[in-house]
N, C-alpha and C positions, 0 to 999 in steps of 0.2 A: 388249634384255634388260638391257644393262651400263648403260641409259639409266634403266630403271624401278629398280634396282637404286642407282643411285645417289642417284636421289630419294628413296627409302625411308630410305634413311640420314642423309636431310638430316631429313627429319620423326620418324623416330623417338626420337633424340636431345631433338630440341625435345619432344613429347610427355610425354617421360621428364621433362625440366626442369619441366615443365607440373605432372605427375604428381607431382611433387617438391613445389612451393609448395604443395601443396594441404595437406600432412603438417609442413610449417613453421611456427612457433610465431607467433601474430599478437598484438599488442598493446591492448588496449580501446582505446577513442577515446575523450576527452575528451565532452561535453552540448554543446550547441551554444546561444547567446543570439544574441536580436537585439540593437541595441541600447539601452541604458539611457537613457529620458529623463527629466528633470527638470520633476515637473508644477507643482510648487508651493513656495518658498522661505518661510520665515516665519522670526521671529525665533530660538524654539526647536527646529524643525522643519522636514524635509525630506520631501516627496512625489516618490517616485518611479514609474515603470512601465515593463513590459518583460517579453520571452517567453525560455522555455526550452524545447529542443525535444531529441531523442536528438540523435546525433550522423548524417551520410550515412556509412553504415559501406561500407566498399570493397567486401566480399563477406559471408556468408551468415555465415559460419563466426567473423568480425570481430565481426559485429551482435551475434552470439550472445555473443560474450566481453564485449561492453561491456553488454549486459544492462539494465534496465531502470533509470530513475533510483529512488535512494533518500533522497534528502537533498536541501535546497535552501533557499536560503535567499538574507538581504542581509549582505553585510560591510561597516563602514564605520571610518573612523578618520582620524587626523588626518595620515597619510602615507601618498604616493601608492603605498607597495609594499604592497596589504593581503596580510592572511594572516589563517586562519579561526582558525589554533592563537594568535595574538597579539591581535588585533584584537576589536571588538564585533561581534557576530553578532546576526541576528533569523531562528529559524530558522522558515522558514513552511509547512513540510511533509517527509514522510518518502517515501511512497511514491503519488505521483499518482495517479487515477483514468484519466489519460488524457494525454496531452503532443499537441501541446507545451502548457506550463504556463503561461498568461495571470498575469502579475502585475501588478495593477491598482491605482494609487493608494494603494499601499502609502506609510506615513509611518514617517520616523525620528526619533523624540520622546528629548524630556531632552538637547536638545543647545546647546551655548553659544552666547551670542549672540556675533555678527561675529568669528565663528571659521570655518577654512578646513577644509571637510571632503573626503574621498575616498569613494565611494562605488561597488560593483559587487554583481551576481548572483556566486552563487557555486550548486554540482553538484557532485553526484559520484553514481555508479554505480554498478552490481552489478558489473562487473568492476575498481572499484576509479580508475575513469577519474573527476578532478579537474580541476575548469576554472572561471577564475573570466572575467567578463563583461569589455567595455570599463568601463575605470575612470571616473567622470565626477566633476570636480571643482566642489564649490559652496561657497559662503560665504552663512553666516546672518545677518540681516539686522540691524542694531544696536536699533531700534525695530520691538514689534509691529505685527501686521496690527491695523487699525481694524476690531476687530468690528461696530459701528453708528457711522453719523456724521449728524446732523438741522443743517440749516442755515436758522434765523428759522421755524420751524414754530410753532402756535401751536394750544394746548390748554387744555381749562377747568382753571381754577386753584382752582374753591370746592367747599365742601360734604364737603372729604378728600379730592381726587381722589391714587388711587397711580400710581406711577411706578416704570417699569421700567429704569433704567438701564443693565441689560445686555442690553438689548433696544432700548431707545429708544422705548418703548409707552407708551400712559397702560392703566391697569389697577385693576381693585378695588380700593380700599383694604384690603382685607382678603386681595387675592390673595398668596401665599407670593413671588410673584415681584413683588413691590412693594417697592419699594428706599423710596421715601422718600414719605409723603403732605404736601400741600400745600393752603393755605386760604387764600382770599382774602379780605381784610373790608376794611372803612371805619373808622376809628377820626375819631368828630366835629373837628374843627376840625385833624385832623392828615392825613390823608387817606391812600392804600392803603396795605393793610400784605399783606408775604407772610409765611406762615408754612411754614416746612419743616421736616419731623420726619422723622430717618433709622428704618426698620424693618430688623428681624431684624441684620446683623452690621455693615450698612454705615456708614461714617466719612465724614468732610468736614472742608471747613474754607472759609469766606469769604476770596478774597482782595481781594474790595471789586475797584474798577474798573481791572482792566490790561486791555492790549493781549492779549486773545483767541489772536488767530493766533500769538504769539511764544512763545505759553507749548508747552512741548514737552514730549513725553514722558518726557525724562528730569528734566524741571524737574518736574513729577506725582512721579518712582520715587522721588526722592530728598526727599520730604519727608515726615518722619517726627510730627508734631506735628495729625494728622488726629484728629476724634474723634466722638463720637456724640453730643454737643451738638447741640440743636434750632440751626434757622439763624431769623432776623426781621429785617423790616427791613421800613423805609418804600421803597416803590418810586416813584422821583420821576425829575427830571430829572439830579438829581445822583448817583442809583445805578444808573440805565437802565446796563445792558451788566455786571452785574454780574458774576462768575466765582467758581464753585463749585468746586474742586477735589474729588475723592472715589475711596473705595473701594470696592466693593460688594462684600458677602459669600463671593461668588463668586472674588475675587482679582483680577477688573476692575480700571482705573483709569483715569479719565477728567478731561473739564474741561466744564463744563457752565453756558453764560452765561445769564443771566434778563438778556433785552434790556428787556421792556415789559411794562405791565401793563394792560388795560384793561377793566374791568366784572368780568365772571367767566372775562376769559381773557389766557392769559399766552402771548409770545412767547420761545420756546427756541432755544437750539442745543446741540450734544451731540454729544461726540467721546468715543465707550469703546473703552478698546486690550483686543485679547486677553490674557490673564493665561501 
């Protein structure tokens, strides 16, 4: 009896402590991320992706206090300590339909070029629980992504055919997406002539025969003296490989060589950077 009697004492006490935790004040938990990955760098722009899920809450009564998410969002900034109250925010939603929260190729635009960024998920909860993701660090790129690039391709050059520059297409003369139309003719005793006429906004400028490959993007940014002047020229041995500099409407800017010319058809190349 002094045997059952002493067991009782040991388990009751524990019980009681047991019985105690229950009535104890519990804290939310923070949203839970997986981590943040880097899908895509560009010069002004960052693509990111990554989940938000509750938090594993310890017990019943914890779950309940951390409550559902209400807010959610990207923070990003140019120092690795972000904060939602200092930093740029993109907020992507209030109250999900469902967690965890799929965030998918989400981008972060209007950002400098070959500048060092910080980037994380950031949560917060009906019981007030605040958590921001792994931080992940990226730098943007100094020169745009090549939206289209055509290497020695060869298209008819008569009768007005248009061109799509931001595209790299031949197209209607009359399509809205026709950067510049083009005519090929003969001129007696002097022989082909090309003719190029810019439509709707786009600019140029002949830089007559350089070295293609060496001209760069920022040697394109930085030249301010482009214009909406027809281009003309004899295409011979001595302008073969010719080099177009231009802007398209659009804010493109590209370099764009006339290698050849033969009959009714011209060989190109065409390099347009994102805007």
């Amino acid at each position: 009896m002094k045997k059952r009697l002493f067991i009782y004492g040991l388990i009751l006490p524990a019980m009681l402590v047991q019985g105690c935790g229950m009535f104890t004040a519990v804290d939310p938990l923070p949203p839970a991320f997986s981590k943040l990955e880097v899908i895509d760098i560009k010069r002004n722009e960052i693509t990111v992706s990554g989940t938000i899920s509750n938090p594993d809450s310890k017990n019943d009564r914890q779950e309940k206090k951390s409550g559902n998410i209400r807010e959610y969002g990207l923070v990003y900034g140019t120092a690795p300590a972000l904060d939602v109250q200092k930093d740029k925010v993109i907020k992507l939603g209030e109250t999900p339909a469902q967690t965890p929260i799929s965030i998918q190729n989400q981008k972060i635009g209007s950002l400098a070029a070959d500048t060092r960024y910080f980037v994380a998920l950031y949560a917060r909860n009906e019981g007030g629980g605040m958590a921001y993701s792994e931080t992940v660090e990226v730098k943007t790129t100094v020169s745009p992504a090549i939206s289209v690039t055509r290497t020695s391709v060869k298209i008819t050059g008569s009768g007005g055919s248009g061109y799509d520059l931001d595209a790299g297409n031949v197209v209607a003369a009359s399509d809205p997406k026709a950067d510049v139309t083009m005519d090929l003719f003969t001129i007696t005793g002097r022989g082909t002539t090309l003719s190029i006429a810019p439509t709707g906004k786009l600019q140029m400028k002949n830089l007559g025969v350089i070295d293609y490959g060496k001209l760069a993007y920022l040697d394109l940014a930085l030249m301010t003296d482009l214009s909406t002047a027809n281009i003309g020229y004899l295409v011979n041995a001595q302008t073969a490989n010719t080099v177009i500099a231009f802007k398209t409407g659009e804010g493109r800017i590209g370099k764009w060589r006339i290698e050849a010319a033969a009959a009714n058809e011209l060989t190109i190349s065409l390099v347009t950077y994102d805007n």
